[in-house]
C-alpha positions in Angstrom: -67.8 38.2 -139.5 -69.1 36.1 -142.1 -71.3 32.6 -140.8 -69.0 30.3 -142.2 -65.6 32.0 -140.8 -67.3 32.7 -137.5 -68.6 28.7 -136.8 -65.5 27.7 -138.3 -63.3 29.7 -135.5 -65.6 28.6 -132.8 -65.3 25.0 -134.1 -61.4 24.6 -134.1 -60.9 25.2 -137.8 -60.7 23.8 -141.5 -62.3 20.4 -142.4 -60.5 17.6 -141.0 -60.7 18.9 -137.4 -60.8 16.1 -134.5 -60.5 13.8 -136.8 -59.8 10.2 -134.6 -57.4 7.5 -136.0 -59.3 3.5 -134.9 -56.5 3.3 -132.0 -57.9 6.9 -130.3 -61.7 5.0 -131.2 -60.2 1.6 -129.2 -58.3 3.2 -126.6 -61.8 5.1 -125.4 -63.7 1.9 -125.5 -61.2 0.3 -123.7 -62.0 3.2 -121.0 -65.2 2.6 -121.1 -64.6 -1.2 -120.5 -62.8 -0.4 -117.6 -65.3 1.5 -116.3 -68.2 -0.8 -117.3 -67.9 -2.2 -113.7 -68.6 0.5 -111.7 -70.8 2.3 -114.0 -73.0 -0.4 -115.6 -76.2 0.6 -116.5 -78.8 -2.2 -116.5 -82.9 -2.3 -115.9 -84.0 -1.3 -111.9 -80.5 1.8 -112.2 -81.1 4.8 -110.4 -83.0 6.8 -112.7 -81.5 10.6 -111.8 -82.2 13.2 -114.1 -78.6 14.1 -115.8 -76.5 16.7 -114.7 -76.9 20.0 -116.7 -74.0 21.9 -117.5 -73.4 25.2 -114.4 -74.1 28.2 -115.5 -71.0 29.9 -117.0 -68.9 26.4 -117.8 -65.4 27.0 -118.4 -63.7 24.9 -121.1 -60.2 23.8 -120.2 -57.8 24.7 -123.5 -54.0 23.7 -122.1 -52.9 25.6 -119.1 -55.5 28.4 -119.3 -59.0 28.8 -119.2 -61.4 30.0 -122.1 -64.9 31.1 -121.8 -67.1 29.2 -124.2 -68.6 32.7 -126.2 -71.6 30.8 -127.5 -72.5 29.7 -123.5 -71.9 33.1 -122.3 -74.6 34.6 -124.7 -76.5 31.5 -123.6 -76.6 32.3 -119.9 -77.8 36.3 -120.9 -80.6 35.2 -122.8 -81.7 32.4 -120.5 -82.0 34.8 -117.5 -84.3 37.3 -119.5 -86.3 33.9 -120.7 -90.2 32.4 -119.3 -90.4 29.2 -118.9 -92.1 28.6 -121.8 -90.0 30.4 -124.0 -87.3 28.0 -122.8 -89.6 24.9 -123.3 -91.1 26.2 -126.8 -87.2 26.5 -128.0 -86.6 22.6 -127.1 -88.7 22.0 -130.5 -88.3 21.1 -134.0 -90.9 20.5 -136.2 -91.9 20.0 -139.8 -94.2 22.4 -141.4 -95.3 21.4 -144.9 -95.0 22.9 -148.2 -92.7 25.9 -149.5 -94.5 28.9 -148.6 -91.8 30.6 -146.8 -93.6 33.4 -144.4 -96.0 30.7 -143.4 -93.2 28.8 -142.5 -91.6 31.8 -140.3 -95.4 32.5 -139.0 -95.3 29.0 -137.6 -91.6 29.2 -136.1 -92.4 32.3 -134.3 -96.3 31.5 -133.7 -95.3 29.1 -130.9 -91.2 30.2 -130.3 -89.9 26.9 -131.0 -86.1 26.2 -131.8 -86.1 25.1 -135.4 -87.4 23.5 -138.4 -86.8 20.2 -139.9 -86.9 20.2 -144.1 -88.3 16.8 -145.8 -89.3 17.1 -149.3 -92.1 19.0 -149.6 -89.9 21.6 -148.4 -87.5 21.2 -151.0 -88.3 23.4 -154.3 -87.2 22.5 -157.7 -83.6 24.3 -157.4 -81.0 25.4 -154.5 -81.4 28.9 -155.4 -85.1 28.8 -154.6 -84.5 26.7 -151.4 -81.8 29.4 -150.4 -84.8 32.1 -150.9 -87.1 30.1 -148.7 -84.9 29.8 -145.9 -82.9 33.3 -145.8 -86.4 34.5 -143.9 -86.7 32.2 -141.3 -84.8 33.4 -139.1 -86.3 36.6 -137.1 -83.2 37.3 -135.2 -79.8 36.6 -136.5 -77.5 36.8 -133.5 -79.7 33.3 -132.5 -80.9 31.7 -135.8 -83.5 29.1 -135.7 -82.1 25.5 -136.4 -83.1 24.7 -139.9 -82.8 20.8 -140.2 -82.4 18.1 -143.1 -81.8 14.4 -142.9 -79.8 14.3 -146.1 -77.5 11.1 -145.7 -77.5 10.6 -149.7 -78.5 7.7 -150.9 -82.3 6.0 -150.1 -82.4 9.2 -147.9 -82.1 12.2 -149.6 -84.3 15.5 -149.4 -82.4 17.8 -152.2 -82.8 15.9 -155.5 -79.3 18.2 -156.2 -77.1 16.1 -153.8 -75.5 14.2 -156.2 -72.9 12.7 -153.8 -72.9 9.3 -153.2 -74.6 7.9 -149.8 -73.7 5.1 -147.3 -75.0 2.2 -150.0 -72.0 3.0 -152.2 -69.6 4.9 -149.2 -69.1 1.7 -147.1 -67.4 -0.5 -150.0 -65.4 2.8 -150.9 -61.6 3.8 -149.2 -63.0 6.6 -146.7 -61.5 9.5 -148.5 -64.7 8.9 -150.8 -66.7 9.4 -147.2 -64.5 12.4 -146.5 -65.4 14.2 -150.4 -68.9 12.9 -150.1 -69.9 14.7 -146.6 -67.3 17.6 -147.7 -69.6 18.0 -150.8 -72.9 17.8 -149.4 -72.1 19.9 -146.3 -71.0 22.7 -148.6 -74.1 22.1 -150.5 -76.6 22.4 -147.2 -74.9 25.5 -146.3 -75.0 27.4 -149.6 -78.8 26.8 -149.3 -79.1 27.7 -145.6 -79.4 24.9 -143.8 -77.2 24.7 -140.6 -77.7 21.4 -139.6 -77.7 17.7 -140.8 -79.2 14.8 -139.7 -77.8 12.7 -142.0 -75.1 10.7 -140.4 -75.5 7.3 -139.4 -73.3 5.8 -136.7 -75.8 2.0 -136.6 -73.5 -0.9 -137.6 -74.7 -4.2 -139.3 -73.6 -6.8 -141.6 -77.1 -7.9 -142.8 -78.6 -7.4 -145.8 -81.9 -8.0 -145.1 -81.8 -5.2 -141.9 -83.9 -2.1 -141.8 -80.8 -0.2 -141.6 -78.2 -2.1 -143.5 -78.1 0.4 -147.1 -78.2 3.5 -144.6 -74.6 2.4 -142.5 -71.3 3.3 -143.3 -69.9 0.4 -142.6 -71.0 -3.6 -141.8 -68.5 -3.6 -139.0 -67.6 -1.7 -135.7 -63.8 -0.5 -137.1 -64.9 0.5 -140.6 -68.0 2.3 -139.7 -66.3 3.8 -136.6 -63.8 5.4 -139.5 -66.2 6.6 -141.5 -68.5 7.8 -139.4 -65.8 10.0 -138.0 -64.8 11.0 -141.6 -68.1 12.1 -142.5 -68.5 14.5 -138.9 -65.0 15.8 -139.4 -65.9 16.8 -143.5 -69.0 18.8 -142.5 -67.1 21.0 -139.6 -67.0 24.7 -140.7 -70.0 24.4 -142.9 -73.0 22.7 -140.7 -73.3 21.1 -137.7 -73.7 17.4 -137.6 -75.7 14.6 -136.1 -75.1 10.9 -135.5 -77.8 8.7 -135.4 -79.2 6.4 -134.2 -78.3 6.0 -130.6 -77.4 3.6 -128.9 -77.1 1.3 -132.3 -80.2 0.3 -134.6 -77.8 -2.3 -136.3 -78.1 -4.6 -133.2 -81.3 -4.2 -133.2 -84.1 -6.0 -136.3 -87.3 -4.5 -137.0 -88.2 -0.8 -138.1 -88.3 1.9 -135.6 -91.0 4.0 -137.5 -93.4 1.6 -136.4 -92.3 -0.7 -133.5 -89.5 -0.6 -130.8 -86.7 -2.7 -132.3 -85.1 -4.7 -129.6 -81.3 -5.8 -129.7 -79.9 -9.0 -127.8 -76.4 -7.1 -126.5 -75.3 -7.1 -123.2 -73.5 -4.0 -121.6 -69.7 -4.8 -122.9 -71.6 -6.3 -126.2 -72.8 -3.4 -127.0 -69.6 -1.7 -126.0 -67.2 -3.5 -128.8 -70.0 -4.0 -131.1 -72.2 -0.7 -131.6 -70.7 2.1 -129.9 -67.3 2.4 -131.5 -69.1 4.4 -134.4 -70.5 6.8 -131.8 -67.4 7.3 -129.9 -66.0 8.1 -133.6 -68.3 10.8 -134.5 -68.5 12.4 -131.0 -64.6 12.6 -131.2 -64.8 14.5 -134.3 -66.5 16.9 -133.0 -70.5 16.2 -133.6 -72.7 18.8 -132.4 -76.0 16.5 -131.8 -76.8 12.7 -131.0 -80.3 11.4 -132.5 -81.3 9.2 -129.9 -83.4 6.3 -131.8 -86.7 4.2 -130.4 -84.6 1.1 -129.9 -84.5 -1.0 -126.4 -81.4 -3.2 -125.5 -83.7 -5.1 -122.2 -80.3 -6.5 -121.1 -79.5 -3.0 -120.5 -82.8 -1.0 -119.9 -86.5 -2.2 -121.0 -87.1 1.4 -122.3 -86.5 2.3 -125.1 -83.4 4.7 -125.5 -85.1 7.9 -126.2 -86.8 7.4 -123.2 -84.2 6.4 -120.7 -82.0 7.9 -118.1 -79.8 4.8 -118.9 -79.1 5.5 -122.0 -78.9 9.3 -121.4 -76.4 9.3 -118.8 -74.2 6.3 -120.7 -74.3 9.1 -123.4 -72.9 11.5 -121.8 -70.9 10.1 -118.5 -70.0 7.0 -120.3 -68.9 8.3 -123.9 -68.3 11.7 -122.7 -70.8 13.5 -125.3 -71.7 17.3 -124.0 -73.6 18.1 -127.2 -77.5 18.4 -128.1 -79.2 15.3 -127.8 -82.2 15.0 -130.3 -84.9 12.8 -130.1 -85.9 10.6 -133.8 -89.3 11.8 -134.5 -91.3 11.5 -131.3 -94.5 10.5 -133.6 -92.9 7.1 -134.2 -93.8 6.5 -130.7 -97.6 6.5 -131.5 -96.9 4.7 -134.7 -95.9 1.4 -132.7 -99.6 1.1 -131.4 -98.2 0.2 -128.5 -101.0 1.7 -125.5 -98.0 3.3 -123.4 -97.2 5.6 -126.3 -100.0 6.7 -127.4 -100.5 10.0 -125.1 -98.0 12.3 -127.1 -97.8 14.9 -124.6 -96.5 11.7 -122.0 -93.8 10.9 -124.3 -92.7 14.5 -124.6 -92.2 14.5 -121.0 -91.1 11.3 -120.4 -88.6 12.1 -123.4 -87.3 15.6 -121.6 -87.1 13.9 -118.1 -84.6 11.0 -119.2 -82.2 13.7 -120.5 -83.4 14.5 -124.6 -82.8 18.6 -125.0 -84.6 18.8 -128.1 -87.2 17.0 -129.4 -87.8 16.3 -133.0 -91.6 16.4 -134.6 -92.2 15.3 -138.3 -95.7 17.0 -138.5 -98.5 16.6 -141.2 -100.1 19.1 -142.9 -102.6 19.0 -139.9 -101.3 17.6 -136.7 -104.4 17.3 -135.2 -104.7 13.9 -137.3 -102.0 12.7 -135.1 -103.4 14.0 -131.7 -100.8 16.8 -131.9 -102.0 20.8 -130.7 -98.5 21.8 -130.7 -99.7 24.8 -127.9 -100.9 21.9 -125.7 -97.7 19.7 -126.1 -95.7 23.2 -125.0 -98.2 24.0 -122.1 -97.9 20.0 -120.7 -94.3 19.7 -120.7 -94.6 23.7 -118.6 -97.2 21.9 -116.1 -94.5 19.1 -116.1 -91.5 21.1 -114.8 -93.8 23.3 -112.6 -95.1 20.1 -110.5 -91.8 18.5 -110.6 -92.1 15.8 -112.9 -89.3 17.7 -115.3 -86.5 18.8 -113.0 -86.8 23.1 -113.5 -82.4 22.8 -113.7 -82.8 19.9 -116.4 -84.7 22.3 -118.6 -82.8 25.2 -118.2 -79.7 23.1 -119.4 -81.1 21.5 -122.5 -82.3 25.1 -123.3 -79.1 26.4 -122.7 -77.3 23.8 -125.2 -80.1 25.0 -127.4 -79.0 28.2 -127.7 -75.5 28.0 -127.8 -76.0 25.9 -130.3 -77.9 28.2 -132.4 -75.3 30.9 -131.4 -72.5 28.9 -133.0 -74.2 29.1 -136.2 -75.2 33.4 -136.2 -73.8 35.0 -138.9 -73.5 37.6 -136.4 
């Protein structure tokens, strides 16, 4: 069976699947609301390492229950895995340049999960991208992840996107969001990428924010519907991530080089910034970018390192996806003396609940303090003392793979 039949029978169909009117989007905050009592995260909350998924999970569909396939395959190949095979597969990194069996040399020098494209990646046409990335991939029963951020727009990797981005989508009915994401989807997979990075969920009405050409929408209710557009137009032909939790439209000040900070309380943050997110996991998104971004109201640390923000994620919002970390190098970039040990932020990073974490890697990462061999062995020494619960990693590794399984063309 073909890739694109196969992920789209695993995934529930033809484009337009899960697709969430803004009453389904309200009537889960309104959950959440209710729950906000008796589940309200804020700075001093136990900090218990997330609950993986049990071995075998069974998903409920109606009155009988179905075996997730892609979870089944994920359990045999965990149980013939090392340790460090499972840890290696929890990155993605960038490897410069278009060379594509150095590129496969350095996916399976050090076993990590995927790759993440940026431009120096991307050759002059898509039938010489297609060629680069058809040998990736040593075993195609479990493809490596082979990322993009393509949003369209101010961020765009493949000069040949020609649909429009969130600049010209938010003032646009959201059928144009729909054909946009539709388009470029298609686009991704005819060149063999399986998954984008390129959706964001943030929310603002500023002009003069970081974020504010990159949004779909300048408040919660029309960026909630297109957000959930856009994830619902790429199902069936890659796998999509929202970005960038919890909300960077709350929060001023750029998060490749500091740790924004937003003013909103628990039920602020609720009404204002998560509707987008609640949007986009309805509709089926397959990852969650977590972004660098603290809400102190809520939790001092920043988001990517919290077991907060983790466990809202997921107990709160309900999300049983990959989360992915923004580009863990951002960290060092703040200056800021607690982030500057990468190998700390790794671990931190794995311990609050991230499953995969992302790496935007020079041509040499040794200029930013980065032996990708080392970062692997550390985060090993971490779950073998204890500092990294053992079950933790064994269930980000398994949402790893199954991940990667949905997207075999085997």
């Amino acid at each position: 069976m073909g890739s694109q039949h196969r992920y789209t029978h695993l995934r529930s169909g033809a484009r337009g699947w899960g697709r969430q009117s803004w009453k389904g989007v309200v009537l889960v905050i309104g959950v959440a609301l209710a729950l906000a009592g008796c589940v309200n995260p804020a700075p001093g909350a136990s900090t218990q390492t997330p609950t993986p998924d049990p071995p075998g999970r069974q998903l409920v569909s109606g009155p009988e229950k179905v075996v997730d396939p892609d979870l089944v395959y994920a359990n045999e190949r965990l149980a013939g895995m090392t340790l460090q095979q499972k840890v290696a597969g929890l990155f993605v990194l960038h490897y410069p340049g278009t060379d594509a069996a150095a590129i496969r040399s350095f996916i399976d020098g050090y076993g990590i999960g995927g790759v993440i494209l940026m431009g120096d990646n991307i050759p002059g046409t898509p039938a010489e991208l297609a060629a680069i990335t058809a040998g990736l991939s040593a075993d195609p029963a479990l493809p490596a992840l082979i990322m993009v951020d393509q949003e369209g727009g101010i961020v765009s990797r493949l000069p040949f996107d020609l649909a429009p981005g969130a600049d010209v989508l938010k003032s646009e009915p959201v059928q144009a969001t729909t054909d946009a994401f539709a388009s470029r989807s298609d686009l991704l997979a005819s060149v063999g990428i399986n998954v984008n990075l390129g959706i964001v969920a943030d929310v603002t009405d500023d002009p003069s924010s970081f974020i504010y050409d990159r949004v779909l929408g300048a408040d919660p209710a029309g960026a909630a519907e297109r957000v959930g557009a856009a994830v619902a137009a790429e199902q069936g032909a890659v796998a999509s991530t929202i970005k960038h939790f919890p909300g960077h439209g709350e929060a001023p000040g750029d998060s490749h080089v500091s740790v924004p900070v937003a003013p909103l309380g628990y039920e602020e943050w609720l009404a204002q910034s998560a509707p987008p997110f609640v949007a986009g996991i309805d509709a089926g998104a397959e990852l969650v970018m977590l972004g660098h971004l603290a809400y102190p109201a809520i939790d001092q640390t920043p988001a990517s390192l919290s077991p907060v923000w983790h466990r809202v994620l997921r107990d709160e919002l309900g999300f049983t996806g990959v989360i992915i970390s923004d580009d863990m190098l951002m960290l060092q970039h703040t200056g800021l003396p607690e982030y500057q040990d990468p190998a700390q932020n790794a671990i931190r990073a794995l311990a609050a609940g991230t499953g995969m974490l992302l790496y935007l890697l020079p041509a040499d990462p040794a200029t930013e303090g980065i032996d990708v061999g080392g970062l692997i062995a550390a985060v090993v020494s971490a779950v073998e003392s204890g500092q990294i619960d053992r079950a933790s990693i064994d269930g980000a590794a398994r949402k790893a793979i199954a991940l990667r399984r949905s997207l075999s063309p085997v």
